[in-house]
TORFIKOL-198379 format. One line per field, with one value per residue (C-alpha): residue in three letters; z negated, y, x negated. Coordinates in steps of 0.05 Angstrom, whole numbers. Each point is the difference from the previous one (the first is absolute). Layout:
BEGIN
residu: (ALA ...)
up: (Z ...)
north: (Y ...)
east: (X ...)
END
This chain:
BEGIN
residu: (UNK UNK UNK UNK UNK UNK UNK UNK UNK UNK UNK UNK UNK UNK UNK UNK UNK UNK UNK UNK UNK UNK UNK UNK UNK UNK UNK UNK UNK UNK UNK UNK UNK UNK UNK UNK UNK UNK UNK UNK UNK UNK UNK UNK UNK UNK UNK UNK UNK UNK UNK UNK UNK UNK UNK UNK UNK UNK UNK UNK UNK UNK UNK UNK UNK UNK UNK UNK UNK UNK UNK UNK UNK UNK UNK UNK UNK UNK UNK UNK UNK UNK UNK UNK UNK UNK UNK UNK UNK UNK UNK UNK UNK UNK UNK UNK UNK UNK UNK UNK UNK UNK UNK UNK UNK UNK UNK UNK UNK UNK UNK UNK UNK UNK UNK UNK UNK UNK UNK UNK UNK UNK UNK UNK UNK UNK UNK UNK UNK UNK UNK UNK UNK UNK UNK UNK UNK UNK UNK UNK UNK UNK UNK UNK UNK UNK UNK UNK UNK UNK UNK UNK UNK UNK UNK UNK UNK UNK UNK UNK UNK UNK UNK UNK UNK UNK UNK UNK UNK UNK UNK UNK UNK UNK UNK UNK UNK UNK UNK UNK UNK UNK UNK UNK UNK UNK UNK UNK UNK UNK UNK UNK UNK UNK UNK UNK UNK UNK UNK UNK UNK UNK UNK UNK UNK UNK UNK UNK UNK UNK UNK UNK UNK UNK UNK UNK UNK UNK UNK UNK UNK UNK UNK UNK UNK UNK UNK UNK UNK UNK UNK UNK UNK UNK UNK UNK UNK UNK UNK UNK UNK UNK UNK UNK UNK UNK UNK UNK UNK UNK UNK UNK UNK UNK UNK UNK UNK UNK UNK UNK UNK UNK UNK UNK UNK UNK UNK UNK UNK UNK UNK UNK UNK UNK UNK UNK UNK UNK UNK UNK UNK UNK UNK UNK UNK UNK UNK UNK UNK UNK UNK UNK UNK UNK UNK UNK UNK UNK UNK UNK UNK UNK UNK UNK UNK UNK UNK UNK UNK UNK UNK UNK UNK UNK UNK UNK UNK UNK UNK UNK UNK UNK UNK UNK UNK UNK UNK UNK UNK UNK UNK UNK UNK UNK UNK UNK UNK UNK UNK UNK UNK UNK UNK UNK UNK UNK UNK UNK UNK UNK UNK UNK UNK UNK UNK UNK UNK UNK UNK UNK UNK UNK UNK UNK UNK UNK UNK UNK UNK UNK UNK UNK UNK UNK UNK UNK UNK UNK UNK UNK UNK UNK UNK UNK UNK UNK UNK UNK UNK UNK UNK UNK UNK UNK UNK UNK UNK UNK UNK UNK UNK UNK UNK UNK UNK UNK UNK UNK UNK UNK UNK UNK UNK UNK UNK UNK UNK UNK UNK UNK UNK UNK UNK UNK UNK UNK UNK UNK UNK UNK UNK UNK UNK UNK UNK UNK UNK UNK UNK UNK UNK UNK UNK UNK UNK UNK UNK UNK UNK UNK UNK UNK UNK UNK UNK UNK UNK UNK UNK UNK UNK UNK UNK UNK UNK UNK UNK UNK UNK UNK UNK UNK UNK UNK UNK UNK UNK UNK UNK UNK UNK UNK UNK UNK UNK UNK UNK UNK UNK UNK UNK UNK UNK UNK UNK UNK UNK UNK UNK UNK UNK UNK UNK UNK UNK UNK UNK UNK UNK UNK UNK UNK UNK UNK UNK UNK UNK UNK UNK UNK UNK UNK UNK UNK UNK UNK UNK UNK UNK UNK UNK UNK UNK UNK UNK UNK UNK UNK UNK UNK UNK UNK UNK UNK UNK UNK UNK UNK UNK UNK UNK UNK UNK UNK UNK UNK UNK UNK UNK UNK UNK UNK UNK UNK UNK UNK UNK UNK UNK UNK UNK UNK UNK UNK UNK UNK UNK UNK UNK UNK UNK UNK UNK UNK UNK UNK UNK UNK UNK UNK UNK UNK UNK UNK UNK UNK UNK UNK UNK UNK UNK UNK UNK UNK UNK UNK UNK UNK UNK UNK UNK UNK UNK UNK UNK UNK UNK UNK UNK UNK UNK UNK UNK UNK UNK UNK UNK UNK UNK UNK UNK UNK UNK UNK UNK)
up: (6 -62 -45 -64 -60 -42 -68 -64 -49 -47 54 17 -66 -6 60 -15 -71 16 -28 -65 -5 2 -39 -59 7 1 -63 -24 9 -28 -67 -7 11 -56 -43 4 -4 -72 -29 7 -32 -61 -1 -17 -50 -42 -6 -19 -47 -38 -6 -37 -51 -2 -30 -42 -37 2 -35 -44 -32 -1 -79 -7 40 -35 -70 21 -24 38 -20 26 62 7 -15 53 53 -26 28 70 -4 30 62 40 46 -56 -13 -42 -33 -30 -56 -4 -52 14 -1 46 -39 -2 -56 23 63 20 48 28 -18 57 17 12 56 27 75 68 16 -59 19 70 -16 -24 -61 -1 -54 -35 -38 -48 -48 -76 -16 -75 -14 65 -8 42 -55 43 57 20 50 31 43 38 48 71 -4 -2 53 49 -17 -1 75 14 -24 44 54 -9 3 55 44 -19 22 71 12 -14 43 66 -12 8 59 40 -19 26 62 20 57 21 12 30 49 4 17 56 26 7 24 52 20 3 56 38 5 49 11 57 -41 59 34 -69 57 -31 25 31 -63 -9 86 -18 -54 29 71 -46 -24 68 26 -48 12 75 -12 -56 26 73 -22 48 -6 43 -10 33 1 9 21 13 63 -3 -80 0 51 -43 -61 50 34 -60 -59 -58 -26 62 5 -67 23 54 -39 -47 48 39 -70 -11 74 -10 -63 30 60 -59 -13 -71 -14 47 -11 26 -23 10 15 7 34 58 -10 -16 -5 1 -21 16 -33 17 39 63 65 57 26 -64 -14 71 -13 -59 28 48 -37 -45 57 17 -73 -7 58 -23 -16 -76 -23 -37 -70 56 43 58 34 0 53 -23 52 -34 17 -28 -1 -18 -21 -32 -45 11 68 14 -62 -66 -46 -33 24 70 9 -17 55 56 -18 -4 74 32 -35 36 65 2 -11 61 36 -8 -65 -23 3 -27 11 -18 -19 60 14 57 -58 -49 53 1 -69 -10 64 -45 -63 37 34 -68 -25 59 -17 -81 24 52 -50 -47 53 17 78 5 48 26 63 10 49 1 -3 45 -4 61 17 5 -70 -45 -67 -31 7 -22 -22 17 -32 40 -13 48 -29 18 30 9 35 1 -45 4 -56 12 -18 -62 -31 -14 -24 -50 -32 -7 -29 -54 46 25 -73 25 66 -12 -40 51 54 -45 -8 78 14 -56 40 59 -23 -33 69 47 -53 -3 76 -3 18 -32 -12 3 -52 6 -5 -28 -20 -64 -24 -51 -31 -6 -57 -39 -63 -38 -2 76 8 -59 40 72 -27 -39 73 32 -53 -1 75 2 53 -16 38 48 23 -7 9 -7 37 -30 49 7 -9 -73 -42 -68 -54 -54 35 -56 -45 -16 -8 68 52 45 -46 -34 75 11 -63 20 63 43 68 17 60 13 55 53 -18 35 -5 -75 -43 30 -65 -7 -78 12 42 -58 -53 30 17 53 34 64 33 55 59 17 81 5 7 34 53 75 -47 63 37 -51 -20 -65 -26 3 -39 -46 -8 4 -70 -35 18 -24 -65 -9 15 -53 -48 12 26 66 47 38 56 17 56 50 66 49 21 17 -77 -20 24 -19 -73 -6 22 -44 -61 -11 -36 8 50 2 37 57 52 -35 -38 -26 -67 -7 -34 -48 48 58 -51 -8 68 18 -57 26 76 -40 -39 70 26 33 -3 -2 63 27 38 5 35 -36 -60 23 -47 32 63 65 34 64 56)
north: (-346 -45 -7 47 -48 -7 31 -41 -3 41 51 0 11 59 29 -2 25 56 46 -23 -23 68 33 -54 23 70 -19 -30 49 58 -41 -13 61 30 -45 30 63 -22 -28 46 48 -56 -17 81 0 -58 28 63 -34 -41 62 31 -47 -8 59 4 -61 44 51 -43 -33 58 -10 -64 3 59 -31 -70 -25 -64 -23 62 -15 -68 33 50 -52 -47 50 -11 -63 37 7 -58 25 4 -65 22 57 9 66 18 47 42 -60 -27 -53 -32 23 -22 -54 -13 -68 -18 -67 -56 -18 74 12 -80 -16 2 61 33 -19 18 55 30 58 71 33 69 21 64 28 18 69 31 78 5 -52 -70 -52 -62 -32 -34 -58 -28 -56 -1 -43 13 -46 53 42 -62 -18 72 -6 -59 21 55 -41 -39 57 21 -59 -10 63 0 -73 23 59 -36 -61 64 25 -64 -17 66 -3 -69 24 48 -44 -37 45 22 -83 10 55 -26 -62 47 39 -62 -22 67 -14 -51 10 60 28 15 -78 -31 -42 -5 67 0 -16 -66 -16 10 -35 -69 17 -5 -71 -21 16 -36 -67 14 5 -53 -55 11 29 48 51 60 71 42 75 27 82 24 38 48 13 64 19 -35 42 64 -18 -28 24 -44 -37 -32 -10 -33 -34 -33 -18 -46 -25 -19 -20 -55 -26 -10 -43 -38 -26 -13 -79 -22 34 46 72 77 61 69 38 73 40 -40 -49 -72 -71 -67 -55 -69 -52 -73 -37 55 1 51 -28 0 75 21 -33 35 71 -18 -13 59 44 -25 -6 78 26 -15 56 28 34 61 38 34 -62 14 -56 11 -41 -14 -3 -37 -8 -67 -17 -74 -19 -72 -18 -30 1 70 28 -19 48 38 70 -32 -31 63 42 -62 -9 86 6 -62 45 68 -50 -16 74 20 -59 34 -10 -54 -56 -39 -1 -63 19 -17 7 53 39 -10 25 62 13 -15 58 42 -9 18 68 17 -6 51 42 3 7 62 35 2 27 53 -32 13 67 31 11 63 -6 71 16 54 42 6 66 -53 27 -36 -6 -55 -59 -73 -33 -66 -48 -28 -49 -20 -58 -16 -66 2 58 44 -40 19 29 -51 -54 36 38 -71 -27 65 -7 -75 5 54 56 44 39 14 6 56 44 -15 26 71 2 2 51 45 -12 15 65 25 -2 32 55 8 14 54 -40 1 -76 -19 -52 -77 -57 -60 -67 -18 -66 -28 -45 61 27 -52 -9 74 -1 -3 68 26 -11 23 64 9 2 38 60 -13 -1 68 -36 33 8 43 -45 -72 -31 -78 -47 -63 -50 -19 -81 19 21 31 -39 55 57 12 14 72 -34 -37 24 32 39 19 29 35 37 19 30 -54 -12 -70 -30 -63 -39 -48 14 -51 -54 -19 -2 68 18 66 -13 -2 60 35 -30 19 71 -2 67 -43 -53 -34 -35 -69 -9 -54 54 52 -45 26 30 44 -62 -30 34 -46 13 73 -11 -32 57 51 -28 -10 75 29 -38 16 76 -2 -28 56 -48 14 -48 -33 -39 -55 -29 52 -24 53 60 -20 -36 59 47 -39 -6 72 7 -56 45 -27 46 -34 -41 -54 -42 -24 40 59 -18 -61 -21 54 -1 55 41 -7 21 58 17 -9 55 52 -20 22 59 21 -8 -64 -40 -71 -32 -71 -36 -66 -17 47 46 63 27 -42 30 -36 -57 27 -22)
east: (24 -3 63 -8 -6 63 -11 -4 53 -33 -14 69 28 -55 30 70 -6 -55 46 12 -69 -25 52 -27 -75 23 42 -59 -43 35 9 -76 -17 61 -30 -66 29 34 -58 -45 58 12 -76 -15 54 -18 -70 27 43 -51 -43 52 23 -81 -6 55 -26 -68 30 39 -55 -54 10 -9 -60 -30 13 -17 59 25 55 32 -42 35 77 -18 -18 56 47 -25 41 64 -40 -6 -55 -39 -43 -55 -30 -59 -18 -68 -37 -57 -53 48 13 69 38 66 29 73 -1 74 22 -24 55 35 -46 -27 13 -29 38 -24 -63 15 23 -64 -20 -13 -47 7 -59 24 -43 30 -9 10 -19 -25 -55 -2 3 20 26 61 -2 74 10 65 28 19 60 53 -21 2 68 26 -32 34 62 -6 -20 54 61 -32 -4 70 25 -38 19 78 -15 -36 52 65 -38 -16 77 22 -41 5 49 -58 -50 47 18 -88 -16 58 -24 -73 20 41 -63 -40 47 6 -77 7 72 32 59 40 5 -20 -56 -70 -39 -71 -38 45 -17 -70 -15 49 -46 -64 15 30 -75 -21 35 -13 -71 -21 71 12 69 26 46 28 7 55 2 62 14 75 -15 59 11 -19 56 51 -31 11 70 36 -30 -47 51 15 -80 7 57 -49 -55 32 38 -68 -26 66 -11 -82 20 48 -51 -53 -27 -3 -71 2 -3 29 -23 16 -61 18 51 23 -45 4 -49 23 -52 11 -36 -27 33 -5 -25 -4 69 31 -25 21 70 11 -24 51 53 -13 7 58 28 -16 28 71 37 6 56 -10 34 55 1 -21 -58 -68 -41 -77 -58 -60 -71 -29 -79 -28 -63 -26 -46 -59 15 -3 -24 -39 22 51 -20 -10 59 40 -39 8 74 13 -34 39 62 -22 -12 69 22 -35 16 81 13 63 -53 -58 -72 -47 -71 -54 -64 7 33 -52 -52 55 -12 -68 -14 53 -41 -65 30 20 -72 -26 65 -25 -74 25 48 -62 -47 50 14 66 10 77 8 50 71 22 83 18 63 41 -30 -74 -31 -29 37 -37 -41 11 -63 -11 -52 -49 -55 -59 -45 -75 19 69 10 54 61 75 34 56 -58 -34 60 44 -67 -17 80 -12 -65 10 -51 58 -11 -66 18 42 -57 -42 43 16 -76 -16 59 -25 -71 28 36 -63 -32 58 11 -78 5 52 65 59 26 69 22 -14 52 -31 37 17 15 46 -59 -38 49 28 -49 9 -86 6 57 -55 -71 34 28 -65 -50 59 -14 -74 -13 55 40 65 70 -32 -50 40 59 24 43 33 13 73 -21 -40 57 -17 41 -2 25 55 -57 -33 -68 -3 -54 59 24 -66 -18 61 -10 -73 29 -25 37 27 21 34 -34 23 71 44 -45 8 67 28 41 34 1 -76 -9 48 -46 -69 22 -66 -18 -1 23 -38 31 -32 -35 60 60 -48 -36 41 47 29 12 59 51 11 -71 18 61 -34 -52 48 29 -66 -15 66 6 -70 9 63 -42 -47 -59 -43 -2 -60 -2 -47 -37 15 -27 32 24 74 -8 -21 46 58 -25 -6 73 26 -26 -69 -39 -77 -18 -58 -37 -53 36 -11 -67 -37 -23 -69 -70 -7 -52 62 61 -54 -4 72 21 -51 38 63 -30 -11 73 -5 68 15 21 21 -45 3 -71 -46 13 13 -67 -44 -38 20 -48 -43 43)
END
């Protein structure tokens, strides 16, 4: 990216004096048009004028005229002397021949601005008994009307140059304080407020012209991403200002490791770049993610203290050698970065070409997912939750996808790939659209349908046009409380819960039952249980799995159910595989129970068929070969 040209001087002056500038043509403006305003005014009364004293003189020398006497003509006119408009006047009798003229001295009225100036004429006629018996003819010049204009135009430049001169003294400290403040917003543009690093816009834009150089010079340069794996703990365990606390501390350390010409950024949140420029090589880029990880994982001491370790996540990528462009290099060097998290986190991942095949396959499945959320492909398949008595009380849907050439694909494959790629949104409507679909038809045949549990994810509710358009198709496909319910996975906290207007709370006013899921897995904070105030609380297959078999996993599950119980919450378990599971669950104060002992994930025609087995008093049982409503093989 070319340097912008530096402006000329006279461009630069234009710039810095805009203000004052415009204040003059508005000055300016305003006068000429005043002015116009005030001649027209004097121009009306100096014709009005001369008419009058026109035909006074009329009237004055209707005797002369009628008597054709002209001497008194000439006295008459000789008066007009006292009027220095006047510059000549000419009597006429009724042949309209001159009987008297009155001509002012040349050198009374000589000059180019007499001449300038310009004459008006006033033809009166002379009037005696009631009878025309001549006509008066005055020539006056416009010389006093233009300086009583200029005069005027004068006083009142004077007094708006004193005025605008008082007001830019008086608010010189003003604008003062308005070119700081731009200058301040100009630099928040490509500035983050919090680490005072250059933001995104700034990393773009220094990425674009390291391209650049890469492309047209052989120049190479490096880009780091950067991700704090466990910030949003230290946000949850110690409060924000602690997370502050950690950010600039991470912000202080990445500036401390930087080259002369080298650059960190904070992108967002937790995340950060570094971008090192020519002279760098892979071993050189690698050394430095290196080093960063080990620069960032000593402790920080927060506002109270107390030391805060960081775990980061560090992804490389080079330029030209792994990518060619700006946009590029910020996908290669964010995968290596998410690499490295699911390699364990607390490490560094350099871009490769086994990874690039990774997310080139990842970029294509998210194609087929866009193509298949428009086509409507998308079907749930429904896990019923039995009480301990074995009746259903609900159902949790779960999204499944079966494509033309891939076959069927895991939710654990698509799901990551739909929150990545910005389709979750529309995976979500698509999801409410089938259950309503699938509703429709089991109410159609009679049955009465317990609610459905679907998940909901954080990304799906953080823009106020997405809470908007999802609680919009929940009212217009009439899937209320009765017919769904949500569950937030423990992992995917919501960041706004404090707020009236964020999707958990905008739920719980509707009436809408949530459930935590895979509690125990996540951050497993009372203040968050307290918080959410869920209607239920599920248990996660880790604590349930041969739960009868260890006495410390039903400790542990004891606990969860009596704090959930005092916080009036019902709790599910999950992943129940047998009947001694089972049976110890129910004792432990488990008030659902679910999993493949007791049924699988169902089709909606099955779900159909396994409520009309319980319309008909058929109970849930453990069985951990066949489901107990399937008919048994021939022997």
């Amino acid at each position: 990216m070319a340097a912008p040209r530096k402006p000329s001087w006279l461009q630069q002056v234009l710039m810095e004096q805009r203000e004052a500038l415009l204040a003059l043509a508005a000055l300016i403006l305003f006068s000429i048009l005043l002015a116009l305003a005030q001649y027209v005014q004097l121009d009306r009364r100096f014709s009005q004028d001369l008419q009058t004293n026109a035909r006074i003189v009329a009237d004055t020398a209707a005797a002369a005229v009628l008597f054709d006497n002209a001497e008194d003509a000439r006295e008459i006119l000789a008066a007009l002397r006292s009027s220095e408009d006047i510059q000549q006047a000419l009597l006429l009798d009724k042949a309209r021949l001159v009987l008297a003229a009155y001509t002012r001295s040349r050198d009374e009225g000589v000059g180019l601005f007499f001449q300038w100036a310009g004459v008006d004429r006033v033809r009166v006629p002379v009037v005696a008994g009631g009878e025309e018996v001549g006509e008066l003819l005055l020539h006056a010049s416009r010389v006093r009307l233009w300086q009583d204009l200029a005069r005027f135009v004068g006083t009142s430049l004077a007094l708006l140059v004193s005025a605008l001169g008082l007001a830019w003294l008086a608010s010189r400290e003003l604008r003062a304080r308005m070119r700081d403040a731009a200058r301040r917003m100009q630099y928040l543009a490509l500035h983050d407020a919090l680490t005072d690093l250059p933001n995104r816009e700034s990393l773009r834009l220094a990425l674009e012209d390291a391209a650049e150089l890469a492309r047209d010079r052989g120049q190479p340069s490096a880009l780091l991403f950067i991700d704090l794996d466990n910030f949003k703990q230290i946000n949850d365990d110690h409060g924000h200002a602690a997370g502050d606390q950690v950010l600039r501390a991470v912000a202080q350390r990445l500036r401390e490791l930087l080259r002369p010409g080298d650059l960190a950024a904070r992108l967002a949140g937790d995340e950060f770049a570094l971008l090192l420029r020519s002279p760098v090589d892979v071993a050189l880029a690698t050394r430095t993610a290196a080093r960063l990880v080990q620069c960032l994982a000593q402790p920080v001491e927060d506002v109270l203290g107390e030391s805060l370790r960081v775990r980061v996540s560090v992804g490389v990528a080079l330029l030209p050698l792994h990518a060619s462009g700006a946009e590029e290099a910020m996908q290669l060097a964010d995968s290596a970065m998410y690499q490295a998290k699911r390699q364990g986190k607390d490490g560094y991942q350099l871009f490769t070409q086994e990874l690039g095949e990774s997310l080139r396959a990842r970029h294509r499945l998210e194609l087929d997912l866009s193509e298949a959320l428009r086509h409507g492909d998308l079907q749930l398949a429904y896990q019923p939750l039995f009480d301990v008595q074995g009746r259903i009380q609900a159902f949790e849907g779960l999204a499944r996808w079966r494509h033309a050439q891939r076959g069927a694909v895991s939710p654990a494959e698509f799901v990551p790939v739909a929150e990545a790629g910005g389709l979750i949104d529309e995976m979500g409507l698509c999801l409410l659209q089938t259950l309503a679909r699938d509703r429709q038809h089991w109410l159609s045949q009679g049955q009465v349908c317990p609610p459905v549990a679907l998940n909901l994810s954080s990304r799906q509710c953080r823009r106020p046009q997405q809470r908007e358009r999802f609680l919009a198709t929940l009212e217009i496909l009439g899937l209320g409380p009765e017919a769904v319910e949500f569950e937030l996975t423990e992992g995917a906290l919501f960041e706004d819960l404090g707020s009236e207007e964020s999707m958990v709370s905008l739920l719980q006013k509707r009436g809408y039952v949530l459930a935590i899921d895979d509690f125990g897995t996540g951050y497993s904070s009372l203040s968050y249980l307290r918080r959410l105030r869920c209607r239920k609380l599920k248990i996660d297959r880790v604590f349930v799995n041969e739960v009868a078999r260890h006495r410390d996993a039903q400790t542990l599950v004891g606990a969860i159910a009596g704090v959930a119980h005092a916080m009036h919450m019902q709790v599910v378990a999950e992943g129940v595989e047998n009947e001694a599971d089972h049976d110890c669950l129910a004792a432990l104060g488990c008030d659902l129970l679910q999993g493949f002992g007791l049924s699988r994930p169902l089709t909606p025609q099955q779900a159909l068929a396994l409520l009309r087995l319980q319309q008909a008093g058929e109970r849930a049982r453990v069985q951990a070969q066949q489901a107990w409503y399937e008919t048994p093989p021939p022997a």
